[in-house]
N, C-alpha and C positions, 0 to 999 in steps of 0.2 A: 343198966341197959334201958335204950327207948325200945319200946313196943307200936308200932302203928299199923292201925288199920285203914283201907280206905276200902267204898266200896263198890262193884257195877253202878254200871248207870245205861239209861237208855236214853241215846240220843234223837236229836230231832225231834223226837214226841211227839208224831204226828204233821200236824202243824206247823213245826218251827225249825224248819229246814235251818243247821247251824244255828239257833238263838234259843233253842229251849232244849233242856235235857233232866232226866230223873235220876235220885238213886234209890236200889233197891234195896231191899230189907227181907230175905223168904221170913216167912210166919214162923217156919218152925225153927228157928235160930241159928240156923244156917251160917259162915261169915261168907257171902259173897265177894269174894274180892282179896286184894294180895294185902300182904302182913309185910312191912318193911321194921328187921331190929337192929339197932347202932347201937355199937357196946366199944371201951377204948381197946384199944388194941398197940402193940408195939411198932408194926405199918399198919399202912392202909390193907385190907383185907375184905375181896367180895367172894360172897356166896351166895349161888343162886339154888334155892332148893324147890318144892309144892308140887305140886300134880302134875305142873304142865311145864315145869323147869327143861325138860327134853325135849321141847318144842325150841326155847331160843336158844341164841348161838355159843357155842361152847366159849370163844373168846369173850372174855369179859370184857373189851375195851370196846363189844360191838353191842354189850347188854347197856337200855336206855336209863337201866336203875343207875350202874355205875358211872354213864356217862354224866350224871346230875349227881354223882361222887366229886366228879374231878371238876366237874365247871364250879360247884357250892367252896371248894377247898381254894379252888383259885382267884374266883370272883365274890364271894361273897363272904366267907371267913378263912384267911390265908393261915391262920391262929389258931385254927381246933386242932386238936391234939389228933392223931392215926386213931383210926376207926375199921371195925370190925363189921363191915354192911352185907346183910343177910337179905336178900328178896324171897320173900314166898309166895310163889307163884302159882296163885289159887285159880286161877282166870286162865280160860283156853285164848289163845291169839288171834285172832280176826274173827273173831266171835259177835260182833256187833256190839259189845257190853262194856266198851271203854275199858278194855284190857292194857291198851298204854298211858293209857291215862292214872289206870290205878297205882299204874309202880310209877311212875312219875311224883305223883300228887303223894303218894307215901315214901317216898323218897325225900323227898323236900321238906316234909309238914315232918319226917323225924330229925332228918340232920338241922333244923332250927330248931326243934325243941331242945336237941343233943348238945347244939352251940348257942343253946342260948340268944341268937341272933337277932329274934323280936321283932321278925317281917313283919310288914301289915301284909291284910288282905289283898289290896292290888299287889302290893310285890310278890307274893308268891303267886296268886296267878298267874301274872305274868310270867314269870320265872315257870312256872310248869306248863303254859300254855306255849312257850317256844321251845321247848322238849319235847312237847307234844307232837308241834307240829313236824318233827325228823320223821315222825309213821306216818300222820295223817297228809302231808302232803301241802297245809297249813295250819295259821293261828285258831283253831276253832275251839272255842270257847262249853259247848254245848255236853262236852263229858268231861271236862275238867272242875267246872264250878259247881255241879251237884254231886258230881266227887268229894270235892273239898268241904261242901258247905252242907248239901243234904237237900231234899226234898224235890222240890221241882222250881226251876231257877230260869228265869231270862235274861239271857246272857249274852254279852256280847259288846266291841270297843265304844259306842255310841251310850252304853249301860251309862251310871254313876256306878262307881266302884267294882265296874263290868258283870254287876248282877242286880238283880231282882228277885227275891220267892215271891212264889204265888202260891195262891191255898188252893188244896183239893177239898173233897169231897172226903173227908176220914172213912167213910163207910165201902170206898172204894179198893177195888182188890185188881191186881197186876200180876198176869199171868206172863214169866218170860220161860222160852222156851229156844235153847242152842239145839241144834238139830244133830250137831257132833262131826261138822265139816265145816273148814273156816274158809271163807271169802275175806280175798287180800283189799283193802282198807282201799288204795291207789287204785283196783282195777274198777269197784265198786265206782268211785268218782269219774273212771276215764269214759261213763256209760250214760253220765248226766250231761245235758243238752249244756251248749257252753254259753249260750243267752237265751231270757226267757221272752215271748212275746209281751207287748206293753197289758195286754188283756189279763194274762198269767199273773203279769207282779202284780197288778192291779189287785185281785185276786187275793195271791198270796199274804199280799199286806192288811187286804180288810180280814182275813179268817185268822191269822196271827194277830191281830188287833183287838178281834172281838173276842175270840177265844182267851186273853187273858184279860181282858175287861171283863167279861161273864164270871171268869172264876174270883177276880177281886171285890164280885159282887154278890157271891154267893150262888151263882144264877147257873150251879152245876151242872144239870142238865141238860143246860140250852147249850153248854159249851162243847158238854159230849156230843151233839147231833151236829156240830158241823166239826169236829174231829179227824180229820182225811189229810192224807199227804199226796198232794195233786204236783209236785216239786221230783221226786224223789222215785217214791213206789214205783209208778207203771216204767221206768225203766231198771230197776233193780231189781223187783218181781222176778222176769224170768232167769235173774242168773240163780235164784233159790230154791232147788226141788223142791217139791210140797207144797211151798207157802202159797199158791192161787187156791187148791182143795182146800188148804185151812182157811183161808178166807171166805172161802164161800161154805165151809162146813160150822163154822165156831160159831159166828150168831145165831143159830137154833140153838147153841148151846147153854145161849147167858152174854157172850161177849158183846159188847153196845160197839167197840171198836179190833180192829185189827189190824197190826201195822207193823214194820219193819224198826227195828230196833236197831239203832245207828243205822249204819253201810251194812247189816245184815255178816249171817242167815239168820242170827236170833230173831222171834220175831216174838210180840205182846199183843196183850190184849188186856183191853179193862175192862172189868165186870163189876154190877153193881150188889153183888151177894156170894159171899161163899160159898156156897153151893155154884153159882154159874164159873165161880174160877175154878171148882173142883172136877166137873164135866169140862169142860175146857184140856186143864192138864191132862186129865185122865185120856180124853180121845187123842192131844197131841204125842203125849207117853206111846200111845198105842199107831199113831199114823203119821209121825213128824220126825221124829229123833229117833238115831240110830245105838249101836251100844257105846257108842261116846258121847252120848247126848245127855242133855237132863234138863228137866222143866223143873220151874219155882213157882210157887205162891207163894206173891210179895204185897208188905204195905212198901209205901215209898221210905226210905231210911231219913228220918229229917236229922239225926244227929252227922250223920255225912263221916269225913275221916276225923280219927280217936284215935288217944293213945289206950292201947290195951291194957 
């Protein structure tokens, strides 16, 4: 039997509206993220099981795990023997934390390990980026490839090999926080302006530019003080109860940042000490999430998806 894991990720990252995104790791060993197992079987056989398995649609032929069952069988190894593919469904669904990206990206990264098949790195991105885009609405790259790969990744068709890592600051801690009510991925997009004015992109391209110049230069904190997503936030904000109080309440706490994770409601923050991501969770625990919610204290996951 393959075993794989992949794990959240936080997209956008601020700054990098679709071109930058992270994965998470909680401290305390947590697996953030769904478990995809392929074992041979006499047919083909899906099962979806995990926390949040009652969340997606009981027809299998509408779950996006199996749907990358039947495309991998037809297009890509017509030869593998009937398989027995289990999704564990660790990740709540419009959660902001690349929940279909996870069964995607572990779906794929098992059935080539299981067949042998010896993708490269662009091809299965690709191949999990246009799966991807059945939820998101498009090819977006920004929870896919720190899924796949780990850490925090610039990403996107213009990339070489559609990625790039970039280094953080290891001393850095990532508070993510599901507040335990999902916002749908498509309505989150249908809220963002459809062009931006010449001054915006202007903008947008020198603070994505610099922000990963700073970090490839070690020059961590200058990258955190222009950390803002001027793209995204100020119209996603109000579709997120809570998230304007925690924003205006977390930097007294320690948080140097605060921001919406993906399309939201998750949202994170980065602190630069343990202690500030402790107050952080603590007051979100107590004034963000409800009893289906749950906050992490995360490094960033740099090993990405693994076989168990």
């Amino acid at each position: 039997m393959i075993e794989v894991y992949a794990p959240a990720s936080i997209g956008n990252f601020a700054v990098g509206f679709d071109a930058l995104g992270a994965a998470l790791a909680p401290i305390d060993g947590t697996l953030l993220g769904d478990v995809v197992a392929v074992s041979p079987a006499q047919n083909d056989e899906f099962i979806c099981s995990g926390e949040y398995a009652h969340k997606l649609p009981s027809d299998a032929s509408e779950n996006l795990a199996y749907q990358c069952l039947v495309h991998f069988r037809e297009h890509v190894a017509p030869t593998m023997p009937s398989v027995k593919l289990e999704l564990k469904k660790n990740l709540p669904i419009g959660s902001g934390l690349g929940s279909s990206a996870c069964s995607v990206v572990a779906t794929f990264a098992a059935l080539d390990k299981f067949a042998d098949t010896k993708l490269s790195q662009v091809q299965l991105i690709e191949l999990m980026a246009d799966f991807e885009a059945i939820v998101s609405g498009g090819r977006h790259y920004d929870n896919i490839t720190p899924c796949y790969l780990g850490g925090l990744q610039l990403t996107g068709d213009l990339i070489p090999n559609k990625s790039i890592a970039l280094p953080v600051d290891e001393s850095w801690y990532y508070v993510a926080a599901f507040p335990g009510f999902s916002l749908n991925t498509a309505k989150a997009r249908s809220v963002l302006p459809k062009e931006l004015s010449m001054h915006a992109s202007v903008e947008f391209a020198q603070r994505l530019s610099a922000f990963s110049t700073l970090l490839l230069t070690s020059r961590f904190d200058e990258a955190l003080s222009i950390m803002s997503d001027e793209i995204a936030e100020p119209y996603r904000a109000p579709l997120i109860a809570g998230f304007n109080e925690a924003k205006l309440a977390l930097p007294d706490l320690g948080a140097e940042i605060v921001s919406i994770s993906g399309a939201g409601p998750t949202l994170f923050t980065v602190c630069k000490t343990l202690a500030a991501a402790q107050q952080c969770a603590q007051w979100l625990e107590q004034n963000y999430i409800n009893e289906q919610g749950f906050c992490h204290i995360c490094k960033l996951d740099n090993a990405g998806t693994r076989q168990l």
